[in-house]
N, C-alpha and C positions, 0 to 999 in steps of 0.2 A: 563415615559409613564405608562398606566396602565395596568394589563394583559392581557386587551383582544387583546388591539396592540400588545403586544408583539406574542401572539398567532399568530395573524394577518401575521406579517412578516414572523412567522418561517412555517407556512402552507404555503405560497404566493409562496414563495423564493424555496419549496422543489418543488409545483404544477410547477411552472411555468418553472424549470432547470426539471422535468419530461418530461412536453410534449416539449418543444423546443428542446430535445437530442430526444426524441422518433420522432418528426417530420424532424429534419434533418437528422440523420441516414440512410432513402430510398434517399436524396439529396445526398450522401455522396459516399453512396453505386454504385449510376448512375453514378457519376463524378469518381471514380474510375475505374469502369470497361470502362469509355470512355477512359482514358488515361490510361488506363493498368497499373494502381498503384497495386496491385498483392501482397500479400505474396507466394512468390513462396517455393513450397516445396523440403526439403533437408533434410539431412543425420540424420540433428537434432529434424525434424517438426514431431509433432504427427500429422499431417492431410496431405491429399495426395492431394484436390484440390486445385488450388488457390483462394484465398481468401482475397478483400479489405482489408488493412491494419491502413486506417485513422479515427478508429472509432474515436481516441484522440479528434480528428478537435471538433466532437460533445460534447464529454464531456465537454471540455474547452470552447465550448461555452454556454452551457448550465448553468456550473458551473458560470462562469464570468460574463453573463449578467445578470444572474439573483443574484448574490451577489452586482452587482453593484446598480441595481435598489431597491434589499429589503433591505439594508444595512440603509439603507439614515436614519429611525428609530433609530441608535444604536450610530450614529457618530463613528466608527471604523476606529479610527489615523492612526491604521499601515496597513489598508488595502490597501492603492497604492502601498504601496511596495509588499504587499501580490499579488495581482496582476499583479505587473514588473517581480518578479519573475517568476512568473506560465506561463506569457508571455514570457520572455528567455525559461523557459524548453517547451515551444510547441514550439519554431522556432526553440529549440534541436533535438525536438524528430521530428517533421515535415519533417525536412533536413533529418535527422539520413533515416528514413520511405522511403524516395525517390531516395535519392541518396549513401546515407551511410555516416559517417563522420569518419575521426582518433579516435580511441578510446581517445588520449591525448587532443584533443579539445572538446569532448562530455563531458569530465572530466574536462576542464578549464570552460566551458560554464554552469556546472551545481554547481563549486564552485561559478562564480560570483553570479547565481541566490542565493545560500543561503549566498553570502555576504550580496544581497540585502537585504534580510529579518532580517537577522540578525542585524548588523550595521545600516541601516536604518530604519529598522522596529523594532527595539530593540528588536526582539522575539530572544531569544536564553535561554539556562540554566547558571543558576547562583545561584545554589546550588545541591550541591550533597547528602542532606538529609541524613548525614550521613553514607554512604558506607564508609567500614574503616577506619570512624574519621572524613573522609572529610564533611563539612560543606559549607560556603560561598566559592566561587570560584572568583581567580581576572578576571579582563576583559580579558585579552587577552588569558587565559586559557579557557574562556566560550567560547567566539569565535570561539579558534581552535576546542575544544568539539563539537559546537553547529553544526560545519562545517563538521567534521570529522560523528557526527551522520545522517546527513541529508543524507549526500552523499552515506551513508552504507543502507539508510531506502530507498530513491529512487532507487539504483542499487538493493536493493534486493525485490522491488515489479517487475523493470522492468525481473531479473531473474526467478520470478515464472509466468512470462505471457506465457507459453507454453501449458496449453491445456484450451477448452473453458469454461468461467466463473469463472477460478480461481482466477487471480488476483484483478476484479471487485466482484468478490464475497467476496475474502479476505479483500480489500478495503473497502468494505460495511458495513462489522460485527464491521473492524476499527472506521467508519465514525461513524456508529449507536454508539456505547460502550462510542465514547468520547462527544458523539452531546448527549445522553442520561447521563451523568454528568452532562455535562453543563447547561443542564435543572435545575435538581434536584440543581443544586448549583446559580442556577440565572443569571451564565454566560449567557446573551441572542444570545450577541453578538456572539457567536460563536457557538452557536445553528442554528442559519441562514445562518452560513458560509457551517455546517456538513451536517443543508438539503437540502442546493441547491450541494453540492456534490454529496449526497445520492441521491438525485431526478435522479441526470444526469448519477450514478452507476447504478440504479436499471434498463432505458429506456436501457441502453448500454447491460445490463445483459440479457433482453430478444432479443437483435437481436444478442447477442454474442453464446446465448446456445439456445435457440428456430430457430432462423432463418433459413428459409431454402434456401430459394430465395435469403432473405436480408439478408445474414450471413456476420458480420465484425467482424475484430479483431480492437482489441485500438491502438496497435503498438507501436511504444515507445513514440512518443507524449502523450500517453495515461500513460504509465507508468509512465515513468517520474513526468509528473504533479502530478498524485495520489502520488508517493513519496515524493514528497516538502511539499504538502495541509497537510497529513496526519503527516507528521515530527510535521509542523504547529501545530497541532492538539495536539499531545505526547508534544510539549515543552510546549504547554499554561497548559496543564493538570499537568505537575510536579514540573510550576512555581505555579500555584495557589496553590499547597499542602503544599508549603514550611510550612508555619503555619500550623497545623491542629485543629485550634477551631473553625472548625465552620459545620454544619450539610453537612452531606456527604462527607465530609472531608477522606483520606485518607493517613496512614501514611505512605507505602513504595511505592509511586509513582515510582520512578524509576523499581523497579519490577514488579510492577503492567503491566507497559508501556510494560515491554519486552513479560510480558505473553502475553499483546493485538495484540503484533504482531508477535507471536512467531514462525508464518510460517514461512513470508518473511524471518527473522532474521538467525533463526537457520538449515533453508534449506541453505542459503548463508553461515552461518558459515561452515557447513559440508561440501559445494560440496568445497570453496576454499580451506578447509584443504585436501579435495583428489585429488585436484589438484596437489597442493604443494607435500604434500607423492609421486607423479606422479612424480615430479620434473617435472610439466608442469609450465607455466605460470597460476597463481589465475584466469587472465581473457580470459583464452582461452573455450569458447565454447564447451558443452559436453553434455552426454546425463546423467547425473547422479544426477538430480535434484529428488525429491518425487517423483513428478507427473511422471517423467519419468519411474519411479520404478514402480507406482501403473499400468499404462499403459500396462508397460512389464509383469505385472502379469493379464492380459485381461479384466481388467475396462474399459469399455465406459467411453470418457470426462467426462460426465454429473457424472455418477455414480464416479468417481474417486474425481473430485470436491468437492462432495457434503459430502464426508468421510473426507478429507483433511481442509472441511469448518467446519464439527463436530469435528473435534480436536481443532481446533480453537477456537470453542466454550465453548470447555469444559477446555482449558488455561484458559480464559477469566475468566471463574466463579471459579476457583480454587483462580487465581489470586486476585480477587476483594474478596472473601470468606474467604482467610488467610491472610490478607492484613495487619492484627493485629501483626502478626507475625514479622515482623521487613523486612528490605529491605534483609539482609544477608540470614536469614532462608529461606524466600520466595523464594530467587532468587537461593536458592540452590535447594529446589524445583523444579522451575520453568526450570532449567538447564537441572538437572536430567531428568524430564518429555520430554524438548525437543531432548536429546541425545538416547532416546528410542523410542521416536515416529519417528524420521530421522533414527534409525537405522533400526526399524522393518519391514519396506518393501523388505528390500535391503537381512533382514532375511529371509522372505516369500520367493523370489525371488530362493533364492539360495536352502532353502531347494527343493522347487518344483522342480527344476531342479537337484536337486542329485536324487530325487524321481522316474524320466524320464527316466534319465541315467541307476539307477537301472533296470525299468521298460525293457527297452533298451536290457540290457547286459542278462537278464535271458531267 
């Protein structure tokens, strides 16, 4: 095809998953509040109204039709599976959303979905780019990898959906950072996957943080899926690095990958480890996530978001900026950075309240 097709699809595909998510969203919004589909507020909830909870429904179709329809340009083999997938995790999260399901079933239902992908779709990782020597990886090692990372990338976008626009905001910066590679490297195909996601993040983003009448949240249909597409995203990006000769090429993918998503990741690492120190259950529900922290220091949503999305970004460009550095060094980095940015709210937090106390006692 020549570039201006290629242009063609990847504008078509972001327009078209924009307004079809921005035009169903008030549909979405009505049909919830007629059946009383509700995020009701609890002991956990940063918002005290209730508040539609299917924004997903929009995303996923926004995302789907219009990847289905601009795709047709690129012949993309593994997209049915990309697809069967992202269809199991919204009749996850859809269910999950309404009626609730076993945690143990949410977890069987969201490994078959990246069996899909995986085994049928051949997307998984099959090489470790050197991290401690490791190089090519066998099959059933990739596999369990490719299984074990998907599942840790979805459970930790749907663990940061707790106040408005972070998650689709975090999502975004994702979507942008690998849909803007794939550019620059000619991947087209998956240029048109990032902007019909992006399209269907951005329409969700403004009824999720502007809305005031039509305010949704994405709910787990919504997380979920962004968990899988964007895994999607991270393995195609550290399969294509495997070689590095050729323009934009990058050599510590694997590091690169974790600063891009170093919210999700390293908020989920920290709050399971203080679960665990708790001697609670990893997956019992708590209020100890960032956002929760930034909150309880008296951030508006918006303004808490928008701090949490600038750390984000400033991973990202660390990440892709010493990227020369090797997978070890960076990601020693990248560690560091994120064990100090998870910690420093929770510092904030406590100083101000010794501050009180003081304040208090004289």
């Amino acid at each position: 095809m020549y570039p201006f097709t290629h242009y063609f699809y990847i504008a078509a595909s972001f327009i078209f998953s924009l307004l079809l998510c921005y035009k169903v969203i008030p549909s979405v919004i009505q049909l919830a509040k007629k059946k009383k589909l509700y995020d009701e507020p609890n002991h956990r909830s940063s918002h005290t109204n209730v508040i539609p909870s299917l924004g997903g429904v929009a995303i996923f179709l926004g995302f789907t039709l219009s990847i289905l329809i601009f795709s047709n340009g690129f012949m993309i083999h593994e997209l049915k599976y990309i697809v069967a997938g992202t269809l199991i995790m919204f009749g996850l999260g859809i269910k999950d959303d309404i009626m609730e399901i076993a945690p143990k079933t949410k977890l069987a239902g969201q490994i078959f979905a990246a069996l899909i992908v995986i085994v049928m779709g051949d997307i998984r990782f099959t090489n470790f780019h050197g991290i401690f020597g490791i190089h090519e990886i066998n099959y059933i090692s990739s596999v369990l990898f490719t299984v074990f990372v998907i599942i840790v990338v979805t459970n930790g976008f749907n663990l940061i959906d707790g106040i408005d626009g972070l998650a689709s905001g975090i999502s975004g910066l994702c979507t942008a950072t690998f849909g803007i590679w794939f550019f620059l490297t000619g991947n087209y195909e998956y240029v048109v996957l990032s902007a019909a996601l992006l399209g269907a993040l951005i329409s969700f983003f403004r009824f999720n943080v502007f809305g005031k009448h039509n305010k949704i949240f994405m709910g787990d249909t919504g997380s979920l899926i962004l968990g899988l597409l964007i895994s999607i995203l991270m393995i195609r990006f550290n399969e294509l690095n495997i070689y590095s000769d050729f323009a934009y090429a990058v050599k510590a993918a694997p590091a690169i990958s974790i600063g891009v998503l170093a919210v999700p990741l390293f908020d989920t690492a920290r709050v399971m480890l203080i679960r665990i120190k708790n001697k609670k259950s990893p997956f019992q529900p708590d209020k100890n996530h960032v956002h929760h922290r930034m909150i309880s220091l008296g951030y508006k949503h918006v303004a808490a978001t928008i701090r949490i999305m600038a750390v984000n970004i400033l991973f990202i460009i660390i990440a892709f900026s010493l990227g020369n550095l090797g997978n070890e060094a960076l990601l020693s980095i990248i560690v560091a950075m994120g064990a100090f940015f998870s910690w420093l709210p929770s510092y904030l937090l406590k100083r101000r309240d010794k501050k009180q106390t003081a304040i208090q006692t004289t």
